[in-house]
C-alpha positions as CSV (number, residue, x, y, z in Angstrom):
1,X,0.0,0.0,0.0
2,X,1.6,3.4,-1.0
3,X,1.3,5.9,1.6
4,X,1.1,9.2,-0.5
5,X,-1.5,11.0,0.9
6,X,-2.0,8.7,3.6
7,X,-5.1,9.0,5.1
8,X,-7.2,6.6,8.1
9,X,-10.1,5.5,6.7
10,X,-11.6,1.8,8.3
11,X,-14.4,1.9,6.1
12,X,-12.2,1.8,3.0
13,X,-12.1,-1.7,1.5
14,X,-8.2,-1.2,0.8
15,X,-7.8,-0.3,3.8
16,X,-9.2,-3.3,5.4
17,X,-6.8,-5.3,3.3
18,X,-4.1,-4.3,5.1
19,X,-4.4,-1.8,7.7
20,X,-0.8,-2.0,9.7
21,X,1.2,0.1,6.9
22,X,-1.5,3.0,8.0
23,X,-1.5,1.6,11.6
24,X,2.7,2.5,11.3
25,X,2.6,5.8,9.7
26,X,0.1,7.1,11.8
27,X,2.0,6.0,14.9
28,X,4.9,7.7,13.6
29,X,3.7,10.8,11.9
30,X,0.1,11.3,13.3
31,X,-0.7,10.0,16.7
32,X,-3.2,12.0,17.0
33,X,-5.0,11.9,13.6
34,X,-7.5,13.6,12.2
35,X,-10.3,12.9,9.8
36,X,-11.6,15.6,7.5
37,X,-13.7,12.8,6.0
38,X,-15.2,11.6,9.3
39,X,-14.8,14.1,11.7
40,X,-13.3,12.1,14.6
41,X,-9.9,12.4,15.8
42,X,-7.7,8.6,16.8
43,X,-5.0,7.8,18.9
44,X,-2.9,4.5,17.5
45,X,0.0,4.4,20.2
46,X,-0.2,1.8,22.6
47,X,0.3,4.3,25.7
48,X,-2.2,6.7,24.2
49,X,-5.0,4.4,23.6
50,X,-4.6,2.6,26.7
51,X,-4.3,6.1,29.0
52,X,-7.4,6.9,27.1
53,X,-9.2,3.3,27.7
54,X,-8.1,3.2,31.2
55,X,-9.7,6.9,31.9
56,X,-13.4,6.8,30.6
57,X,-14.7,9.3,33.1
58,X,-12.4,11.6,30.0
59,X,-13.3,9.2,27.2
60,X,-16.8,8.7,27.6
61,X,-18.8,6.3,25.7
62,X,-22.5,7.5,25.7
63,X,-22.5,8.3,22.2
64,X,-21.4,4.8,21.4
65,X,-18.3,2.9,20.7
66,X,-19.3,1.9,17.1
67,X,-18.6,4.4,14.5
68,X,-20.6,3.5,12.0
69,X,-24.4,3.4,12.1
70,X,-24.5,0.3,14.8
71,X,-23.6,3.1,17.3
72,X,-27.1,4.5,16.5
73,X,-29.2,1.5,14.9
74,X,-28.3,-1.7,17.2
75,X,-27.4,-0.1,20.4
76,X,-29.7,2.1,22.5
77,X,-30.5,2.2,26.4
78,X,-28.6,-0.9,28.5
79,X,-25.9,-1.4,25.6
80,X,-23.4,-2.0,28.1
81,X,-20.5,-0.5,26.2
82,X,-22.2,2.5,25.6
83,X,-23.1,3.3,29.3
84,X,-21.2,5.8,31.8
85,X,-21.0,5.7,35.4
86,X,-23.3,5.3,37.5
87,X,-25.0,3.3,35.4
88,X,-22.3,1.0,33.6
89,X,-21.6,-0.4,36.9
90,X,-24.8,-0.8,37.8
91,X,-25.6,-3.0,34.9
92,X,-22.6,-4.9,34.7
93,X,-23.4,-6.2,37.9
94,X,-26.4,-8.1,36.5
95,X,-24.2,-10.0,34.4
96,X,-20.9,-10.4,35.5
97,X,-21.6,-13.0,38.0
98,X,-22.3,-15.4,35.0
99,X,-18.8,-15.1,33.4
100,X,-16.9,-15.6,37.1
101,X,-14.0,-18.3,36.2
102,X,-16.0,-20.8,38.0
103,X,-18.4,-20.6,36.1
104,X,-16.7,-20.6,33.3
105,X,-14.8,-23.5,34.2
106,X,-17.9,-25.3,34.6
107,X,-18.7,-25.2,31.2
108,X,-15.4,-26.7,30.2
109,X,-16.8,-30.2,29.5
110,X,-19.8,-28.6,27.3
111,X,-17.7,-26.7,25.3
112,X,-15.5,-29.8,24.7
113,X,-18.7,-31.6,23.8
114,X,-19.8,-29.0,21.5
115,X,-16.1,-29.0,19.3
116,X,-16.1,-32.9,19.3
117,X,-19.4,-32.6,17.4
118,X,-18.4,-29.9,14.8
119,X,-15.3,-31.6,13.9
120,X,-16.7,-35.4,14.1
121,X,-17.0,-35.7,10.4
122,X,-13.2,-34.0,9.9
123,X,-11.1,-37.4,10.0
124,X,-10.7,-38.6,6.1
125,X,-12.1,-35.3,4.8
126,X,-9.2,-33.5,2.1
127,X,-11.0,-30.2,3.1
128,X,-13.0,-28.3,5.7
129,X,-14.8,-24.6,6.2
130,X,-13.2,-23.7,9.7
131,X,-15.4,-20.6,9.6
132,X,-18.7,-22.0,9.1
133,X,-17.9,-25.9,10.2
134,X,-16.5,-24.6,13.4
135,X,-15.8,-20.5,14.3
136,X,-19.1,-19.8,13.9
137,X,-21.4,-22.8,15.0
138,X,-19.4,-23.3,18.2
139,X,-20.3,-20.0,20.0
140,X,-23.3,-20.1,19.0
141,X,-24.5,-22.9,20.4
142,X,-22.0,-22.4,23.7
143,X,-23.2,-18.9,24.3
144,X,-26.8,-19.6,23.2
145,X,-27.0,-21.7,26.0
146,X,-25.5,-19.4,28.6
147,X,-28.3,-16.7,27.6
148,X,-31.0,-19.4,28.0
149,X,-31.0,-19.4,24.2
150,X,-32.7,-22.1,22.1
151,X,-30.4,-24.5,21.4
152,X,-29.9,-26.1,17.8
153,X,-32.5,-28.6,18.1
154,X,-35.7,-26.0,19.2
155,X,-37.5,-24.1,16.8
156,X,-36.2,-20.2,16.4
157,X,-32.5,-21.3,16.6
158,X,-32.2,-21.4,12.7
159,X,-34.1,-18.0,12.3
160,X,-31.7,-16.4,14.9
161,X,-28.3,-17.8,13.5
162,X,-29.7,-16.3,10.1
163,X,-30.2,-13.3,12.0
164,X,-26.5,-13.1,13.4
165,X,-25.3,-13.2,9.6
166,X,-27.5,-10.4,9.3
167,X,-26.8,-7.8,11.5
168,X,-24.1,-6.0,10.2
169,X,-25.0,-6.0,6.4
170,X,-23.1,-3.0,4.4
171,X,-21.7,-2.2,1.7
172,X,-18.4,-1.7,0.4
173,X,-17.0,1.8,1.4
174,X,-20.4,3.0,3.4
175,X,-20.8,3.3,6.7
176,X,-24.7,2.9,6.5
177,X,-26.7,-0.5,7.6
178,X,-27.8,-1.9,4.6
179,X,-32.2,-2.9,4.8
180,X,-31.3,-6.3,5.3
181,X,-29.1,-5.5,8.6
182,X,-31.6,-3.2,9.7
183,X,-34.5,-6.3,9.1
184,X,-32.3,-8.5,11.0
185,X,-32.1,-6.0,14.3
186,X,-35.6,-5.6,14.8
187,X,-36.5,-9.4,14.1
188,X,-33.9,-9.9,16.8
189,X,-35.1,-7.3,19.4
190,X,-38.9,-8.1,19.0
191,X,-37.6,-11.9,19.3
192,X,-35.2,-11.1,22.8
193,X,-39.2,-9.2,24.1
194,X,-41.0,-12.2,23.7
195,X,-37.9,-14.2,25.1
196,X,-37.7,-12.0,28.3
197,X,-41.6,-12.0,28.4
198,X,-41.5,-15.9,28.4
199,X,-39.0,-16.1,31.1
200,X,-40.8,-13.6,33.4
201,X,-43.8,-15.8,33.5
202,X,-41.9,-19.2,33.4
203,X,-38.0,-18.6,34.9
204,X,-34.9,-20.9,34.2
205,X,-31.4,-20.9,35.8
206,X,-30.1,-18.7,33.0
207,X,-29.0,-15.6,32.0
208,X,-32.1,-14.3,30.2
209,X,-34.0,-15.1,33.5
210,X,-31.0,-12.9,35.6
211,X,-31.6,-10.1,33.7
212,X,-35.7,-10.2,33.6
213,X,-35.9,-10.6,37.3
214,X,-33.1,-8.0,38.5
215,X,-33.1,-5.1,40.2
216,X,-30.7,-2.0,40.6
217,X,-31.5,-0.1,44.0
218,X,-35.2,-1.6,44.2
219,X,-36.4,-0.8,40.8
220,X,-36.8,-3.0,38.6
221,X,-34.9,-3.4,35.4
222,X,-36.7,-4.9,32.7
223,X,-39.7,-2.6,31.9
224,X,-43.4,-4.3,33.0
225,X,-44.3,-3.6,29.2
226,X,-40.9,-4.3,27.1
227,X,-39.9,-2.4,24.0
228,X,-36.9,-2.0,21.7
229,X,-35.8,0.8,23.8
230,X,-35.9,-1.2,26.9
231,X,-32.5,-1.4,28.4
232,X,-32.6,-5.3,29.1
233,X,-33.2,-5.4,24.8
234,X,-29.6,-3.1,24.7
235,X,-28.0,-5.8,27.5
236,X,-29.2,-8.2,25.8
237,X,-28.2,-7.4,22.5
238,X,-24.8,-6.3,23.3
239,X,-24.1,-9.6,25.3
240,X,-25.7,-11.5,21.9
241,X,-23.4,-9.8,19.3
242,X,-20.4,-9.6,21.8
243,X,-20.7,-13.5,22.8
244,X,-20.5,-14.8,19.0
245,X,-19.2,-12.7,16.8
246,X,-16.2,-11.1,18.4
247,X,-15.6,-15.6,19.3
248,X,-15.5,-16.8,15.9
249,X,-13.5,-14.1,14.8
250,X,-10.7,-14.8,17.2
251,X,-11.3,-19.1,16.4
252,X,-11.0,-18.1,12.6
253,X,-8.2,-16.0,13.0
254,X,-6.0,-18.1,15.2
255,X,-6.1,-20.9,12.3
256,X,-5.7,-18.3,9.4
257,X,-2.6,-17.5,11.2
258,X,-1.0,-21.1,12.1
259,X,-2.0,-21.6,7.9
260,X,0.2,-18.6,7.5
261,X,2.6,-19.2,10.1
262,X,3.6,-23.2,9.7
263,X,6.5,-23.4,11.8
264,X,4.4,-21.5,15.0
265,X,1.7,-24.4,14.4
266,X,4.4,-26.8,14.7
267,X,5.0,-25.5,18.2
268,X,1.5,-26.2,19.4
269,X,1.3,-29.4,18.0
270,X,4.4,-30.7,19.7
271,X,3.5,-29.1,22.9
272,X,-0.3,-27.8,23.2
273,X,0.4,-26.3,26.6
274,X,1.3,-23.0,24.6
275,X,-2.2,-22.8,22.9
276,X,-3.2,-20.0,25.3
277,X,0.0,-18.2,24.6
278,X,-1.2,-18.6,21.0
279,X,-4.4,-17.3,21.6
280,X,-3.0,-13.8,23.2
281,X,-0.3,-13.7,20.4
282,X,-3.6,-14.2,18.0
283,X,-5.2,-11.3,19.4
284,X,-2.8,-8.9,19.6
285,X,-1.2,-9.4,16.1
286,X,-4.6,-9.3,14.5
287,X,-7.3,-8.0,17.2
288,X,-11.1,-9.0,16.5
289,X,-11.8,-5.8,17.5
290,X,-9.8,-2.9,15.9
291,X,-11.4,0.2,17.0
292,X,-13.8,1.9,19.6
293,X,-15.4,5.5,19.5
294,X,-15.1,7.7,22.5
295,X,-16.6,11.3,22.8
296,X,-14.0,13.8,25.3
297,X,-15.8,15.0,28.6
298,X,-13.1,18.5,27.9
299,X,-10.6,19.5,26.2
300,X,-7.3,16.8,25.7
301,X,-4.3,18.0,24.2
302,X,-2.3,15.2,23.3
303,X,1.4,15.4,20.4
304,X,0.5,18.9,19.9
305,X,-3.2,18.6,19.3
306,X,-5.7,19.8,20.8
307,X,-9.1,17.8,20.6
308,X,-12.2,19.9,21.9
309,X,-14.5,18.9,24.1
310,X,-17.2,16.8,22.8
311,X,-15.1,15.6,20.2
312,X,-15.1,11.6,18.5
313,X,-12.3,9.7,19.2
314,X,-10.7,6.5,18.0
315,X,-8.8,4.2,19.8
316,X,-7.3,1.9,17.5
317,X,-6.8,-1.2,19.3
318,X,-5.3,-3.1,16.1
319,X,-2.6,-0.5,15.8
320,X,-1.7,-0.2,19.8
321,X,-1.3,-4.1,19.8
322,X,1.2,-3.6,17.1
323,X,3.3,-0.6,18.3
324,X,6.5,-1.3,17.9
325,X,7.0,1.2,21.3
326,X,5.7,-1.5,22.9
327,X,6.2,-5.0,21.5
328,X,9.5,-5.7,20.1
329,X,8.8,-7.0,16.4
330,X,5.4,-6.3,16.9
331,X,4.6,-7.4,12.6
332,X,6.2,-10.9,13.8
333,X,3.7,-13.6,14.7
334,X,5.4,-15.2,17.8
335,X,3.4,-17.8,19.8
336,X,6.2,-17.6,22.7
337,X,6.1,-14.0,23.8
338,X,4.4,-15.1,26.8
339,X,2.6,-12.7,29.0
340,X,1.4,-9.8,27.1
341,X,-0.7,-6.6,28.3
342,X,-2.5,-5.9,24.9
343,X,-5.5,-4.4,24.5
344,X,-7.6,-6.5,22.5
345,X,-10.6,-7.1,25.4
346,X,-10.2,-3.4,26.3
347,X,-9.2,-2.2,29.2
348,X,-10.3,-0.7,32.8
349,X,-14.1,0.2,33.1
350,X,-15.0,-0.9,29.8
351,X,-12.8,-4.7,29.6
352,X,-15.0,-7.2,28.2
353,X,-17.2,-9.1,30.6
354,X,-17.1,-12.2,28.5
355,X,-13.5,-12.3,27.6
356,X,-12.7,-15.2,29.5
357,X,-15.3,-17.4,28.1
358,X,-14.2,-16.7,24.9
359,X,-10.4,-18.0,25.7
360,X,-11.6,-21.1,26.9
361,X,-13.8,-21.7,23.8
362,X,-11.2,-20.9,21.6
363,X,-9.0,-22.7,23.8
364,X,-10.9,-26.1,23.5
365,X,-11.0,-25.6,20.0
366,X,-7.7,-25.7,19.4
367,X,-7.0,-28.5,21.4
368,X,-9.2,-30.6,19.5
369,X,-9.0,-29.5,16.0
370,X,-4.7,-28.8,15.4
371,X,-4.5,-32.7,16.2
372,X,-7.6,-33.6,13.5
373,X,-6.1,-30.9,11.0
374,X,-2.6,-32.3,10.8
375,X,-0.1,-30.1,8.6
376,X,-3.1,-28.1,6.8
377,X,-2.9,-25.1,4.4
378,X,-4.6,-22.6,3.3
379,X,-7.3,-24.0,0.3
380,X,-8.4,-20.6,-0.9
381,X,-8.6,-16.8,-0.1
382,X,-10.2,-16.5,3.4
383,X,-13.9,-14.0,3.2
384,X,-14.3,-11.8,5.6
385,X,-17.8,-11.2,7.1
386,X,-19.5,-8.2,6.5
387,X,-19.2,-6.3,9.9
388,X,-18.7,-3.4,11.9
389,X,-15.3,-1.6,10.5
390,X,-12.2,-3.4,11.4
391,X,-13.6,-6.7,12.8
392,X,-11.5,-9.7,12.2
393,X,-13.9,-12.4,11.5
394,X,-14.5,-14.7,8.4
395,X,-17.5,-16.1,6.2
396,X,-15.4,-18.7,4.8
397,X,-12.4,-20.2,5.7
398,X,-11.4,-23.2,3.3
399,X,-8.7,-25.5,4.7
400,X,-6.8,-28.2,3.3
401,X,-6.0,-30.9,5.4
402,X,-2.9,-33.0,5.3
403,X,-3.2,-35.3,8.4
C-alpha cells in the first residue's frame, strides 16, 4: 500500500486489506489523527490508547463505541458499552456474576462436547470450512446456552443464527446498515421481548431469567411492558453480538494465522500447553476488535493537538497491539512471547465481561481441532464477514487438510 497521501479511513475496503502500513505511519507521523472525511480524531500508540481506555470518566462512551451506524441503529438504552458511570456499573453487575472463572470452568466439558461434534466428520475429509464448520457454530450454540437461548434442536435457533449473519450487512466503502441489517435488528429485538416476556412468567437458571428478574436499588430493570428501547433489549443485544461474533472471529483468525505461520503451528502441536500463549499472540497481532469511538468530557491535548471537548475519538486497538514502542517486532507472529498486556478485550471500566469465556472456547477448539487438522494449508482466499469496521472475522475459511 503506498502511503502518499495517507489518510485513516476503516471503512475503506483497501484499507481493510491491510491496515498495519496506516496503523505504522500514523504512529509515527500522526498520533493523533485527524479525519476531514469523518470528523473524529484517533489515537494509534499503545500508551495513548490505553491512557485513554483506562480513563473513561475523560473518554466517555454515551455516544457509542461503534462508529458506523450500529452506534445509533443496534445499540440504544442498556448497551453495556455504551453506558457511563453510574450506570455502567450498575448494569454490569447483573451479568458479571455469569462469566466468574468458576463458572466458566464449569462449562469446560460442554464446550468440549460441542467442538467434538463440529469436527466429528473431519477425520478422512481432504478439506473443511473452519469458519462455518466450526468458528461460527461453536459459539453459538456455547453462548446460546449461557443466555438461555434455544439451542440447535428447538424451533427459532435457525431463524436467529440467520439473524447473526444479518446484522451488520453493508456495503463496500459505506458506513450505513444496509435494509437487510436493519430487518435482521428488529427481528432480533422483537424476538429477545418475547424471550424476556416468556421467562418472566416461566424462569430458568439462565442468564435471560438474571436479567428479567433483576433489580438495581429496588427498581426493577426490565420494563413491565418491554420495547426496543428497553434497556434489558440493549443488555441483551450487546451480550448476543459480543458473545459470537467477536468468538468466531478470534477461532477463525488463530487458524488463518497457524495456515500462514507453519512453523508457529508446529510449536503447538508438539507441545499444546502453549495454545493460550497462542491465543493472546492471536489477538494482539490481529485484534477481533480494531477500533472503539469515545466522545471527550473537555478538552485533551495530546502530540500537539488539541481535541475539543465533545469531540469523537478512536482508539485503534489493532494499531496499539502492534506498536513497535511497545512489543518488540510487533509485525512478527510469535506464539512464545508469553505474558502480554495488549488491549484487545479493552481495558479498565469498559474490559469485556465475556472475555474469558471466549479463551476457553477458543482454547478447547484448538485442542481438538490442530491434532484432527494435521499439517493443513490454506485451500483458498479466506472472506471476511461483512461487519462493523475493522472486525476480524471470516465467512469462509477453506482448509486443506494433510493429516
Amino acid at each position: 500500500m503506498s502511503l502518499t497521501g495517507t489518510e485513516y479511513d476503516p471503512f475503506s475496503v483497501a484499507f481493510q486489506a491491510d491496515p498495519f502500513p496506516v496503523y505504522r505511519w500514523m504512529q509515527d507521523q500522526a498520533p493523533v489523527f485527524h479525519s476531514e472525511k469523518w470528523g473524529w480524531w484517533a489515537l494509534s500508540r499503545y500508551d495513548d490508547v490505553r491512557a485513554a481506555a483506562t480513563d473513561p470518566d475523560t473518554f466517555l462512551s454515551y455516544e457509542g463505541i461503534d462508529i458506523d451506524d450500529t452506534a445509533k441503529d443496534q445499540s440504544g438504552p442498556g448497551f453495556l458499552p455504551d453506558l457511563d458511570n453510574p450506570r455502567h456499573d450498575q448494569v454490569r453487575r447483573i451479568v458479571q456474576p455469569h462469566f466468574l472463572p468458576r463458572r466458566i470452568a464449569a462449562q469446560d466439558p460442554g464446550i468440549r462436547r460441542v467442538v467434538r461434534d463440529l469436527i466429528g466428520s473431519w477425520p478422512g475429509r481432504s478439506e473443511v470450512d473452519l469458519a462455518q464448520e466450526l468458528a461460527w457454530p461453536m459459539p453459538n450454540e456455547v453462548f446460546f446456552d449461557v443466555l438461555g437461548l434455544p439451542s440447535a434442536r428447538e424451533e427459532g435457533r435457525e431463524q436467529l443464527e440467520r439473524w447473526v449473519h444479518e446484522l451488520k450487512d453493508r456495503r463496500p466503502d459505506d458506513a450505513r446498515l444496509t435494509p437487510v441489517a436493519k430487518a435482521a435488528t428488529a427481528g432480533i429485538q422483537d424476538y429477545f421481548v418475547r424471550l424476556l416476556e416468556e421467562r418472566r412468567r416461566h424462569p430458568r437458571e439462565d442468564l435471560v431469567t438474571r436479567i428479567v428478574q433483576a433489580d438495581i436499588d429496588g427498581v426493577r430493570f426490565a420494563d413491565e411492558h418491554l420495547r426496543p428501547t428497553s434497556e434489558a433489549l440493549g443488555l441483551m443485544m450487546v451480550l448476543f453480538l459480543g458473545g459470537v461474533e467477536s468468538t468466531a472471529g478470534l477461532t477463525g483468525t488463530l487458524f488463518k494465522l497457524l495456515a500462514e505461520n507453519p512453523d508457529q503451528r508446529a510449536l503447538l502441536q508438539r507441545d499444546p500447553a502453549l495454545i493460550p500463549a497462542a491465543i493472546e499472540e492471536t489477538i494482539r497481532y490481529a485484534t477481533p476488535l480494531q477500533l472503539v469511538g469515545r466522545t471527550t468530557a473537555r478538552e485533551v491535548t495530546l502530540h500537539g493537538v488539541t481535541i475539543p471537548a465533545g469531540g469523537r475519538v478512536v482508539l485503534v486497538y489493532g494499531a496499539a497491539n502492534r506498536d513497535p514502542r511497545h512489543f518488540p517486532d510487533p509485525d512478527v507472529y510469535d506464539v512464545t512471547r508469553g505474558r502480554l498486556r495488549h488491549l484487545g478485550f479493552g481495558a479498565g471500566r469498559h474490559g469485556c465481561p465475556g472475555a474469558p469465556l471466549a479463551r476457553r472456547e477458543v482454547t478447547i477448539a484448538a485442542e481438538e481441532a490442530l491434532p484432527v487438522l494435521g499439517n493443513y494449508a490454506l485451500a483458498g482466499a479466506p472472506v471476511r464477514h461483512p461487519t462493523t469496521p475493522g472486525m476480524y472475522v471470516w465467512s469462509h475459511l477453506p482448509l486443506s487438510v494433510r493429516a
